[in-house]
C-alpha positions as a printed NumPy array, in Angstrom:
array([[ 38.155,  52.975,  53.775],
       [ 39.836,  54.844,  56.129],
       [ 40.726,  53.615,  60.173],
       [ 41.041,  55.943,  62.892],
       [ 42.419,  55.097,  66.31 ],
       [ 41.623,  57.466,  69.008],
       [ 44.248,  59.85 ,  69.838],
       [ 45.916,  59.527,  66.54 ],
       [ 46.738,  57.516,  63.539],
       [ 48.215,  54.141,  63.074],
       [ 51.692,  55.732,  62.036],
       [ 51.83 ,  57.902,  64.922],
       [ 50.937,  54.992,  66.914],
       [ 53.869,  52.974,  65.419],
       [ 55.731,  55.474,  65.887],
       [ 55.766,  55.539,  69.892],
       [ 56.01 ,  51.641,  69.678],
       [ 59.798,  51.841,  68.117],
       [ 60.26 ,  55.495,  70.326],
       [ 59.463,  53.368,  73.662],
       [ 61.64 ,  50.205,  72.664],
       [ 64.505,  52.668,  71.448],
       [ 64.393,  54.053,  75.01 ],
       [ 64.118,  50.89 ,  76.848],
       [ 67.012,  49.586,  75.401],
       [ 68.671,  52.776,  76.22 ],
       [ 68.024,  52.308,  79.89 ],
       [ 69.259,  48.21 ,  79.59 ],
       [ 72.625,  49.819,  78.171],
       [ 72.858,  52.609,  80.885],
       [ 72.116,  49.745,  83.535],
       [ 74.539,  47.479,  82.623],
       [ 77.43 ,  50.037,  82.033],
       [ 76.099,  51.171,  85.733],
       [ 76.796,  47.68 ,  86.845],
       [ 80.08 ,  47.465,  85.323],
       [ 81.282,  50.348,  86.866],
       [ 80.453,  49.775,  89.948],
       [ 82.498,  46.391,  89.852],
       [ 85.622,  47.892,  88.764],
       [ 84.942,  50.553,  91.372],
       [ 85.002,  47.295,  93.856],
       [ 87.932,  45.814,  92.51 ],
       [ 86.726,  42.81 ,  90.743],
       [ 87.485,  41.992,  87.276],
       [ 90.181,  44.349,  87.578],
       [ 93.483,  44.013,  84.86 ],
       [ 95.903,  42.777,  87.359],
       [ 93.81 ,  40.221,  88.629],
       [ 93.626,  39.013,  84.925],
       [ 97.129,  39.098,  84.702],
       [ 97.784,  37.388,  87.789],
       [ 95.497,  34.434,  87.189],
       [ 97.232,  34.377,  83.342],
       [100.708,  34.548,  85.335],
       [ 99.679,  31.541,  87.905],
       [102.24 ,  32.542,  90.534],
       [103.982,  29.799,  92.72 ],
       [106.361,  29.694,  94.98 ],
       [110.111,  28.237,  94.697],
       [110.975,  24.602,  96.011],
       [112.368,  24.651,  99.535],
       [115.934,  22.981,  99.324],
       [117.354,  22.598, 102.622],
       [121.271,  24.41 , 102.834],
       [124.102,  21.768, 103.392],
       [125.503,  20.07 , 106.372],
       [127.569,  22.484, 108.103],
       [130.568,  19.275, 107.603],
       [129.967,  19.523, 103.728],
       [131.18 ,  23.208, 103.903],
       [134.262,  22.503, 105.712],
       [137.336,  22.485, 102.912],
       [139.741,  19.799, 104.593],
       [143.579,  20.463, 103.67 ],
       [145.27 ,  17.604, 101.76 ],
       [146.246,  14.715, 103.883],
       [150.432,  15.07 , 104.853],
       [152.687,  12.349, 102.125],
       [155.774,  11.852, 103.407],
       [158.046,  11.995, 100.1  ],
       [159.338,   8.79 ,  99.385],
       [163.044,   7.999,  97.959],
       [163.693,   7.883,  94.906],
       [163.731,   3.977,  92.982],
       [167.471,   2.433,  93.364],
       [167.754,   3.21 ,  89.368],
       [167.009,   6.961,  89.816],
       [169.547,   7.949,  92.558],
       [173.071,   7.995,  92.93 ],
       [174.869,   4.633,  94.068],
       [176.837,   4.145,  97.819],
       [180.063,   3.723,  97.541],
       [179.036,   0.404,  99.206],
       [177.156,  -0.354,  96.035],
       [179.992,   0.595,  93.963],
       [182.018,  -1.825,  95.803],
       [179.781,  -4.046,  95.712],
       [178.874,  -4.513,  92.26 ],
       [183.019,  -4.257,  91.041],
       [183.366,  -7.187,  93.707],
       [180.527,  -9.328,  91.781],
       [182.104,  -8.243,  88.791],
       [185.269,  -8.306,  89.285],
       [186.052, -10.349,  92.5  ],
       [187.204,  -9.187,  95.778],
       [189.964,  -7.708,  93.522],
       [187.855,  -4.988,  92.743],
       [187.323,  -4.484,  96.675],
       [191.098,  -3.74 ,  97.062],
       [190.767,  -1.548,  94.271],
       [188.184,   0.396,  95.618],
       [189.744,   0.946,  99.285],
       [193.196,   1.626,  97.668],
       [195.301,   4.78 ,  98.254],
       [197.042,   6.073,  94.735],
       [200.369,   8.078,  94.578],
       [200.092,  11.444,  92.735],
       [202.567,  12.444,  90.532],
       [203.776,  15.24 ,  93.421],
       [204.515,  12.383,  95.548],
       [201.09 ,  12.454,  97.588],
       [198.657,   9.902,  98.927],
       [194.673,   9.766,  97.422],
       [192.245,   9.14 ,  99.535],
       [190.139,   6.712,  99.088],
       [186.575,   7.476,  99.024],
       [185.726,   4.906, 101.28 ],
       [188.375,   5.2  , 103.495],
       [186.814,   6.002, 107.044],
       [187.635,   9.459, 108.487],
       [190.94 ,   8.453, 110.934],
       [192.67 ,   7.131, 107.738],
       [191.477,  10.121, 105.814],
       [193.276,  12.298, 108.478],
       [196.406,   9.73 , 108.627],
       [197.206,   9.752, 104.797],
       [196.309,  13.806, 105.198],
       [198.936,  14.518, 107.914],
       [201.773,  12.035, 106.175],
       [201.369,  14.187, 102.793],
       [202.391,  17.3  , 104.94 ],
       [205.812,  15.734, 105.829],
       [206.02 ,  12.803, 102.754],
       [208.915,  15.34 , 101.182],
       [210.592,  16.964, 104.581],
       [214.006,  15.743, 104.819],
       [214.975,  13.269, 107.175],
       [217.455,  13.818, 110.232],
       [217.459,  11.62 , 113.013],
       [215.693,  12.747, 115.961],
       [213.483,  14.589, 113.532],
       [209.736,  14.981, 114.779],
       [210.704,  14.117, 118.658],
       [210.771,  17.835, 120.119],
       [214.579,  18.17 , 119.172],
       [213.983,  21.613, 118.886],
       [213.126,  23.857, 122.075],
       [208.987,  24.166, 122.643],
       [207.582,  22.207, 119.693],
       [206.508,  18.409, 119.71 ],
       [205.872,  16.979, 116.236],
       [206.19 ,  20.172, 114.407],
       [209.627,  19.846, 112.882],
       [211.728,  20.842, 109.684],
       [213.119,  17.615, 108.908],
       [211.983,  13.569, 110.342],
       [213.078,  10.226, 110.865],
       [211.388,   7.358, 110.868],
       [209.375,   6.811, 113.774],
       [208.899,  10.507, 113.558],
       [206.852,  10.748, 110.375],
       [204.46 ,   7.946, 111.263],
       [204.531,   9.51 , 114.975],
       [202.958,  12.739, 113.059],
       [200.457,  10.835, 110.879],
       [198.902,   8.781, 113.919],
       [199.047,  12.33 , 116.002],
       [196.956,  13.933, 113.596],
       [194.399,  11.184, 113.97 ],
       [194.269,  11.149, 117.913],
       [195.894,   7.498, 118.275],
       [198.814,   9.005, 120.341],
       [199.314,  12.574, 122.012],
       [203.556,  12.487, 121.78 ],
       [206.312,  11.285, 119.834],
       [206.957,   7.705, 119.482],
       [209.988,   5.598, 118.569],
       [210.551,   2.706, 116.642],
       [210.734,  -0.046, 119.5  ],
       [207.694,   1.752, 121.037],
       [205.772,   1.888, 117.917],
       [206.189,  -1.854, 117.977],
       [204.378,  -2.29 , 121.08 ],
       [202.   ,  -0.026, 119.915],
       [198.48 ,  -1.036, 119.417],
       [197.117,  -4.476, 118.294],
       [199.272,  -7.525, 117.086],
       [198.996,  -8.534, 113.612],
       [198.381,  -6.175, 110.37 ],
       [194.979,  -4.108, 110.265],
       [192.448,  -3.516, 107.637],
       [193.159,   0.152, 106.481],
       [196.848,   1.119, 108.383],
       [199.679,  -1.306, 109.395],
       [202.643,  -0.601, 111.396],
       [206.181,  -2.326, 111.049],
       [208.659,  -1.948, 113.523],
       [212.053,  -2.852, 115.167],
       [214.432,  -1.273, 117.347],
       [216.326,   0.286, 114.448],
       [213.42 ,   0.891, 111.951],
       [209.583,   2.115, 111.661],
       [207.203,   2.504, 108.425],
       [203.871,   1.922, 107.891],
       [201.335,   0.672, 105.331],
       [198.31 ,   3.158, 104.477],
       [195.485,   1.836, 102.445],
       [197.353,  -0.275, 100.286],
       [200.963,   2.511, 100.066],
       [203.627,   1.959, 101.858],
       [204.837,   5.67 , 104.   ],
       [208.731,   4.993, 104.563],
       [211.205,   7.445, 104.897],
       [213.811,   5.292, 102.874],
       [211.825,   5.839, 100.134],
       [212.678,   9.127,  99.664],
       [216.114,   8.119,  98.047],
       [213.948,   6.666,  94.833],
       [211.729,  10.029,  93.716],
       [211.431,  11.994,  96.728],
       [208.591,  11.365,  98.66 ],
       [207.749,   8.809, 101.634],
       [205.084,   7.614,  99.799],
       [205.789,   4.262,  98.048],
       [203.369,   2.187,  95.492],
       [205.982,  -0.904,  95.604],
       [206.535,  -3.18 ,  98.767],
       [209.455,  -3.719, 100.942],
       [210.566,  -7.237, 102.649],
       [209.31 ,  -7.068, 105.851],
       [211.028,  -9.977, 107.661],
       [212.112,  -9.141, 111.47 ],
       [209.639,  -6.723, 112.009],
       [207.059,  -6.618, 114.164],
       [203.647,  -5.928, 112.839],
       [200.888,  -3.833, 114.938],
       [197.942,  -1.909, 113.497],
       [195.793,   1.138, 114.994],
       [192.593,  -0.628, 116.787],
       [189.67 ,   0.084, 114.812],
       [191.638,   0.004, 111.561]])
């Protein structure tokens, strides 16, 4: 048996059923994408702000700059150099002396201060002779080999005073203590033996009598009779030195 429904069929009424859900889901679809694109049109739920909240942005720590003192480059404090240890540096002649004396005895003192004679006839000086008997054994190495003439070294000839070609005695050791300011003219042999201190010195010693003057220079004896042995006034050996009187330069 057959059923009718007014205004059509069953099918065709089945039909506009599906037709009318088709077309409201349609609508749902066209709201919703409505929707959407209005918010993206507003700005929310836009890409950056997704990447921004994936991102999480903060800010840096604050760390304060440095004290304006901590900046500042000081220069290196001033060292004053210091000397060298006693085993790194040169010894004194003091030292030397000293040491060769505890070695050696005071021996080695005389040794030290003592003038040599060269085999030209000439005076060393020692090196720790002070400077006057430096000049001393200096100036009596410029006349140790003149000749000798009496007179010689006095101004015998016209306009000079201690320059001479030839000396005596008193002469020679006149021109030696000239050249280290002692005396400013020729001396003879009974002045030189007022000349002075009494008694003989440390470094120079001066004999003298009326008829004779030589001298005694760091340990040599500078006499003109010496010249007769090899030449020179320079002498290592000693002399008797009875009746003469003995004076030394003050200070030496």
């Amino acid at each position: 048996m057959r059923s009718c429904i007014r205004g059509g069929s069953l099918t065709d009424l089945h039909a506009r059923h599906a037709r009318g859900a088709i077309l409201r889901i349609v609508r749902r679809a066209l709201l919703l994408a409505a929707g959407l694109a209005a918010a993206v049109v507003a700005g929310c739920g836009s890409s950056s702000d997704v990447r921004e909240l994936a991102a999480w942005r903060v800010q840096a720590p604050y760390i304060p700059p440095p004290e304006p003192a901590a900046r500042t480059v000081r220069a290196p404090a001033a060292t004053t150099p210091k000397s060298p240890p006693a085993d790194q540096r040169a010894p004194t002649d003091a030292e030397v002396a000293r040491d060769l004396e505890r070695a050696y005895g005071t021996k080695a003192g005389r040794i030290v201060n003592a003038a040599t004679v060269t085999a030209g006839g000439m005076a060393t000086v020692p090196a720790s002779a002070p400077s006057r008997v430096a000049a001393i054994i200096a100036a009596a190495n410029q006349v140790a080999r003149k000749p000798y003439v009496y007179g010689g070294g006095h101004g015998r000839l016209a306009g000079e005073t201690f320059v001479d070609t030839a000396y005596d005695c008193s002469g020679s050791v006149s021109f030696a203590l000239a050249a280290a300011g002692f005396i400013d003219s020729p001396m003879d042999s009974s002045a030189l033996a007022r000349f002075g201190k009494p008694g003989p010195g440390r470094w120079v010693t001066i004999y003298a009598n009326a008829g004779h003057a030589f001298m005694t220079v760091a340990g040599l004896r500078f006499d003109t009779s010496g010249r007769d042995v090899d030449g020179s006034r320079w002498q290592a050996r000693t002399r008797p030195v009875g009746g003469f009187t003995v004076r030394h330069p003050p200070g030496l």
